[in-house]
One Martini backbone bead per residue (centre of mass of N, CA, C, O) as a GRO file, in nm:
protein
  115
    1UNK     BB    1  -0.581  -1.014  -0.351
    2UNK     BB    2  -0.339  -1.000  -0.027
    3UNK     BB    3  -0.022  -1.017  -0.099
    4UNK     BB    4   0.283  -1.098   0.097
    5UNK     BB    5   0.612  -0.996   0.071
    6UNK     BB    6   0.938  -1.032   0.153
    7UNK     BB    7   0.980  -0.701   0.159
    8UNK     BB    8   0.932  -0.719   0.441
    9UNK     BB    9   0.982  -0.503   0.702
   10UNK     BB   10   0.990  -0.315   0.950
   11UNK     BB   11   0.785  -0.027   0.841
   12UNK     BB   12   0.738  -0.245   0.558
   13UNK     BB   13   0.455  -0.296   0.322
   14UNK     BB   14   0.442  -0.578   0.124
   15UNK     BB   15   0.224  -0.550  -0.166
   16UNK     BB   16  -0.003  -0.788  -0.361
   17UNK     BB   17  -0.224  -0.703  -0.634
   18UNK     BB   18  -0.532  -0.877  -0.707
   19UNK     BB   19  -0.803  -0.752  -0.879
   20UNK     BB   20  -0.979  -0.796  -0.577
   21UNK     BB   21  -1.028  -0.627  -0.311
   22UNK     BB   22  -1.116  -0.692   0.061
   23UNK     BB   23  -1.179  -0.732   0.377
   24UNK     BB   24  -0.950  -0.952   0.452
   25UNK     BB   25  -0.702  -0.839   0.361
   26UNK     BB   26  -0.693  -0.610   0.567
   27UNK     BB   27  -0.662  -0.769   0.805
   28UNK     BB   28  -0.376  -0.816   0.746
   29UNK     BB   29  -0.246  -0.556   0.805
   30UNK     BB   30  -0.314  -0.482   1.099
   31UNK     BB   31  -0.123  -0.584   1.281
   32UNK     BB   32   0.130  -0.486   1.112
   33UNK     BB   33   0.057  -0.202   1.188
   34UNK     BB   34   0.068  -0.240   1.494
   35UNK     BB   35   0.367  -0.280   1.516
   36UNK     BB   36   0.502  -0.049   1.418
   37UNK     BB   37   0.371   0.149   1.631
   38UNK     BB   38   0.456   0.061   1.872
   39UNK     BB   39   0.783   0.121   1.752
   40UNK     BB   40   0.727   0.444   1.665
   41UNK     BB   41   0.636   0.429   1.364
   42UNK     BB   42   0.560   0.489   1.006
   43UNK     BB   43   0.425   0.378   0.759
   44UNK     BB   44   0.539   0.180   0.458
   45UNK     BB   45   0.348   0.126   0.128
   46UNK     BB   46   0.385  -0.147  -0.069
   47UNK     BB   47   0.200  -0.179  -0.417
   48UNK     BB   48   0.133  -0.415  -0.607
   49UNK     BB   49   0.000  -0.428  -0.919
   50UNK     BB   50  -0.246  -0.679  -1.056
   51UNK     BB   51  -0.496  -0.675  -1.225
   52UNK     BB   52  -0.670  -0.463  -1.153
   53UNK     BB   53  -1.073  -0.379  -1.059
   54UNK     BB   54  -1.088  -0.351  -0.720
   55UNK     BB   55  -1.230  -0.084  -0.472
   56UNK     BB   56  -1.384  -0.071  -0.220
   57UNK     BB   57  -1.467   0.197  -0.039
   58UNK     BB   58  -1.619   0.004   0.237
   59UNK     BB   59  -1.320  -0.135   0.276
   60UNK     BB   60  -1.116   0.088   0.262
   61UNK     BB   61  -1.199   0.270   0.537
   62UNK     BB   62  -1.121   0.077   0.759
   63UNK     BB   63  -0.814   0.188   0.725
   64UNK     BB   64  -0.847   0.509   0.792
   65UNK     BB   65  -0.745   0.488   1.089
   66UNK     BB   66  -0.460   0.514   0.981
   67UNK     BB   67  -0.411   0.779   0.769
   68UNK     BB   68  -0.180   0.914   0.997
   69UNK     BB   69   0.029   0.639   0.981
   70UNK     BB   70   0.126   0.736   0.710
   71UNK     BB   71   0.454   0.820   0.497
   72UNK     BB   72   0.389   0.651   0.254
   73UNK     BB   73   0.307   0.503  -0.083
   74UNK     BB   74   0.365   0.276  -0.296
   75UNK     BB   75   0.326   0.186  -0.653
   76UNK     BB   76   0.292  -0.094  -0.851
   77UNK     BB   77   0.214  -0.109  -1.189
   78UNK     BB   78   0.148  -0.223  -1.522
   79UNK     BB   79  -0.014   0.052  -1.597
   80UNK     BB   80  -0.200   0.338  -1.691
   81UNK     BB   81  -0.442   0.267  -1.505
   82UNK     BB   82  -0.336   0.200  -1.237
   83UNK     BB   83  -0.335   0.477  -1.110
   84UNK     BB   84  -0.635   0.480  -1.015
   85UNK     BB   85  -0.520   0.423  -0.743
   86UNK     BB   86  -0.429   0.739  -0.608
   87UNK     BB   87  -0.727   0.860  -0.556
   88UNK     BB   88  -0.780   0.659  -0.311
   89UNK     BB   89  -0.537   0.746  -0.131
   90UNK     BB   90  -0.646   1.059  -0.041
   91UNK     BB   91  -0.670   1.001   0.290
   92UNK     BB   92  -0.337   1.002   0.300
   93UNK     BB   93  -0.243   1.288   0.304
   94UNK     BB   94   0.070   1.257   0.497
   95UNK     BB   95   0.146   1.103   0.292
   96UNK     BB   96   0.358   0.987   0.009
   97UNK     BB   97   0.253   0.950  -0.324
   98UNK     BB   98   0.318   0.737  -0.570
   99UNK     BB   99   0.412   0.587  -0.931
  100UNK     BB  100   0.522   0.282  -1.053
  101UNK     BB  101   0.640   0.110  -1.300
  102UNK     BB  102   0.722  -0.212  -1.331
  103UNK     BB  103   1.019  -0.134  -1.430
  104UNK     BB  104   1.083   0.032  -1.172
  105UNK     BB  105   1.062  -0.143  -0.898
  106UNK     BB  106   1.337  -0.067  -0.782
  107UNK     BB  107   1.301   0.230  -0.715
  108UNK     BB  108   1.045   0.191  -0.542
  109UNK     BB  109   1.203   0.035  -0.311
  110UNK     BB  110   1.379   0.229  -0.251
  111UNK     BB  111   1.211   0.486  -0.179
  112UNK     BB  112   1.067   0.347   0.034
  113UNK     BB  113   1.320   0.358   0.238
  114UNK     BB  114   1.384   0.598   0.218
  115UNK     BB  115   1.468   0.898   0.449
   0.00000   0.00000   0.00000
């Protein structure tokens, strides 16, 4: 389940993912990418990951076709598996991809704003 975090706001989407990730989660994301855009800025997606077990390929991709709109990305894990979702992440080419432990979630948040 992917859960919209408060510290979302300008061009930046922050979330929180739990286990298993779906296609509605992404329906989530959608509207707020098109609000950024229309805005002419570049989207940046702060994720928080929890307990990560699955992102499907297949529901991945309906994303895909914004990842060059796309200039930042945090991911922001509770261990060294969760790194493994940085991987998913290469078709996003023209962000910048990042990877911080969860001790760490200020500095990820500072990173996700500086210009």
């Amino acid at each position: 389940m992917l859960q919209l975090l408060e510290f979302t706001s300008d061009n930046i989407i922050a979330t929180k993912a739990d286990s298993q990730l779906k296609a509605g989660d992404y329906e989530k994301l959608h509207p707020i990418i098109h609000n950024i855009l229309t805005k002419g800025k570049k989207v940046r997606w702060y994720l928080e990951i929890a307990s990560f077990e699955q992102w499907s390929d297949d529901q991945f991709l309906q994303c895909i076709s914004h990842s060059d709109d796309f200039e930042k990305i945090c991911c922001v894990g509770a261990n060294e598996d969760d790194k493994r979702i940085i991987s998913l992440l290469q078709p996003f080419k023209n962000a910048q991809i990042r990877f911080y432990s969860i001790e760490n979630k200020g500095n990820a948040m500072a990173w996700i704003k500086d210009t």
